[in-house]
N, C-alpha and C positions, 0 to 999 in steps of 0.2 A: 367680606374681606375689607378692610381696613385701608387706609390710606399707607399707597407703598412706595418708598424710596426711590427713586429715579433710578439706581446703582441697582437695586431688586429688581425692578422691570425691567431693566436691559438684561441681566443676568435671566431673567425668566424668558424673555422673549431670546435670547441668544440659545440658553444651551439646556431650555426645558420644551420652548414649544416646538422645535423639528419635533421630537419625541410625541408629542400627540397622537398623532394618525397610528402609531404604531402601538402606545397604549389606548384610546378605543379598539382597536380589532382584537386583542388581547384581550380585553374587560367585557367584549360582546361574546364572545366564548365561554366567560368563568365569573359575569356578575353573578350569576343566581339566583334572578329576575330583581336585583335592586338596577335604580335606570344609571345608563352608562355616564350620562352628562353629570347627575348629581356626585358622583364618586370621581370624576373629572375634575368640576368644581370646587369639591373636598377637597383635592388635593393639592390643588395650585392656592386654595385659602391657605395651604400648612407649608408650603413651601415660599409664599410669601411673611411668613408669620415667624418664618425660624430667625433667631439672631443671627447667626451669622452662617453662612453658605461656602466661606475658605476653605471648611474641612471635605465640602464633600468634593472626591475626585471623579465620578461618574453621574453627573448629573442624572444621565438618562434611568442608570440603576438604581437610585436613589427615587427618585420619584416612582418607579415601578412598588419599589418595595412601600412607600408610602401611601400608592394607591391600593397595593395589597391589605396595609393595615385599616386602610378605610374599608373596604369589602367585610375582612374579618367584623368589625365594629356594628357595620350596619345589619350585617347577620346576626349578629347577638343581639341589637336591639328590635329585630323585626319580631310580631310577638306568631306570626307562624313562619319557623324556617326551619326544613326537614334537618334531621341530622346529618345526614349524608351530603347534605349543602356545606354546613358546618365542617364537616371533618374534610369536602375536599380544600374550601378556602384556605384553612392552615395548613394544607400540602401546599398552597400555590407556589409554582417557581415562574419570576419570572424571565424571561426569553434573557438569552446572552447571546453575547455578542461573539463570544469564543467560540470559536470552531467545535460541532462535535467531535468524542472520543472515535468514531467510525470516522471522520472527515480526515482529523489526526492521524489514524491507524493508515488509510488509504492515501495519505500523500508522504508516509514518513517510505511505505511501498515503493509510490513513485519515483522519490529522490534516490532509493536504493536501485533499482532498474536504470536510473538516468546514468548513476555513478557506477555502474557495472558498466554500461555501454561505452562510458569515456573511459574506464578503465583498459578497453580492448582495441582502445583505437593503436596505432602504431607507434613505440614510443616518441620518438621526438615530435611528431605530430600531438600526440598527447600532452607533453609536458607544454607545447606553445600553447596551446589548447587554453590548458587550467593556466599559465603563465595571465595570457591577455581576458580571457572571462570569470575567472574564479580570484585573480589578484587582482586585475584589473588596472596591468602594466599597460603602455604604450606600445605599438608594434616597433618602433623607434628602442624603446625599453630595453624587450624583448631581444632583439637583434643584438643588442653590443651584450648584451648577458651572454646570449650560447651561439655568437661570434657568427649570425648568420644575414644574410641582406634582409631586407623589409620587404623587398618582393617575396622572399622564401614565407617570409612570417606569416605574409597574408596567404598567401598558399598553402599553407598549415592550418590554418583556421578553417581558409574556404573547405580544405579538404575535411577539415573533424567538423562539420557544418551539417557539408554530405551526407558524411557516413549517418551522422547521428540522425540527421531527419529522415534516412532513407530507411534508417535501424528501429525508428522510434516509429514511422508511419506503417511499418510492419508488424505491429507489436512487438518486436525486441526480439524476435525467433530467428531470424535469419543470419546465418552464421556469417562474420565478415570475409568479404571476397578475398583470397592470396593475394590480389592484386593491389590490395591499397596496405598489404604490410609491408612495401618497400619503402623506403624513405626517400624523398625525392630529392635533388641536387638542388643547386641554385638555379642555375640555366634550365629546369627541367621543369615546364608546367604541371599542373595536379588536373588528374581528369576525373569525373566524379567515380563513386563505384561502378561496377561492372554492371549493366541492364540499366544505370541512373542515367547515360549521356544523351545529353541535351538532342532532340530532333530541329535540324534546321528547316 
C-alpha cells in the first residue's frame, strides 16, 4: 500500500475499521483456506487506492463486497481450488444490516396485535391514548382539543398504559374487563383493570 492521504486514513479508520472484526469472522467461515489476514490486507490496499470514496454510501457494504471480490480472485489464482470452493465464493452474500424477511413478517405481527389492542381500549381513553403517543401532543394539547382537564388526560393514558401492559403481558387473550369500558369523569380517578390493583 502506497502512501495514503491523511483525508483517506481518517475516512479508513472512521468508517472502515469498526467493520473489521465483523468482516474477519465472516471471511473465517467462507475463505476457502486462503489466510484471512492477507484478504483483509487486500482489501484495505483497494480501498485505500480508490479515487475517490464520495460515492460510496455504505462504507461497511462496500468493503464486504470488495473483500468478496478479493476471495473470488484468489480462488482463481490458486492453482488447486476445488470447484465447489469456486462456485460457493460467487454465491457469497455478504451480511446485512436489514432486518430479515421473518424478523420483518414477525414485527409487522406485532405492530398489528399492538394496534388491535389499542383499538379496544375505551373510546375516549383511546383517542387521548393515540392523541399523546402516536401524535405526540402535550397533555396541556390534548386537554383544550377535547375540552378535558390535564388531570383527566393523564388518567387516560395511565389508564390505556394498564390495560395495554396488563393485555400485552397476557399475550393479548384476555378479553377487556366491562370495567374499564366506562369513561371516567374529571373528579373520577382511573383504577387499573380488574385483578391489576396495586397490593398495598
Amino acid at each position: 500500500m502506497g502512501l495514503v492521504s491523511k483525508e483517506r486514513a481518517v475516512w479508513l479508520a472512521q468508517r472502515i475499521l469498526p467493520h473489521e472484526p465483523a468482516l474477519r469472522a465472516w471471511l473465517s467461515r467462507r475463505a476457502a483456506g486462503l489466510e484471512v489476514d492477507d484478504i483483509v490486507q487486500e482489501t484495505y490496499a483497494i480501498l485505500a487506492g480508490l479515487a475517490e470514496v464520495d460515492h460510496i454510501r455504505s462504507p461497511r457494504n462496500y468493503m464486504f463486497e470488495v473483500a468478496k471480490s478479493v476471495v473470488r480472485q484468489g480462488l482463481r489464482r490458486s492453482p488447486v481450488v476445488a470447484f465447489e470452493a469456486l462456485a460457493e465464493a460467487d454465491g457469497l452474500q455478504a451480511p446485512s444490516n436489514e432486518p430479515s424477511p421473518e424478523t420483518v413478517a414477525a414485527d409487522r405481527q406485532e405492530l398489528g396485535r399492538v394496534a388491535a389492542l389499542i383499538s379496544a381500549l375505551p373510546p375516549k381513553c383511546r383517542q387521548v391514548f393515540i392523541l399523546r403517543k402516536v401524535h405526540g401532543l402535550s397533555q396541556k394539547e390534548i386537554a383544550g382539543r377535547l375540552n378535558l382537564a390535564e388531570s383527566t388526560v393523564e388518567k387516560h393514558v395511565g389508564k390505556a398504559l394498564a390495560i395495554l401492559t396488563a393485555k400485552i403481558g397476557r399475550g393479548g387473550t384476555r378479553r377487556l374487563e366491562s370495567s374499564t369500558d366506562r369513561e371516567p369523569t374529571d373528579t373520577e380517578s382511573i383504577a387499573p383493570p380488574s385483578g391489576e390493583r396495586r397490593r398495598n
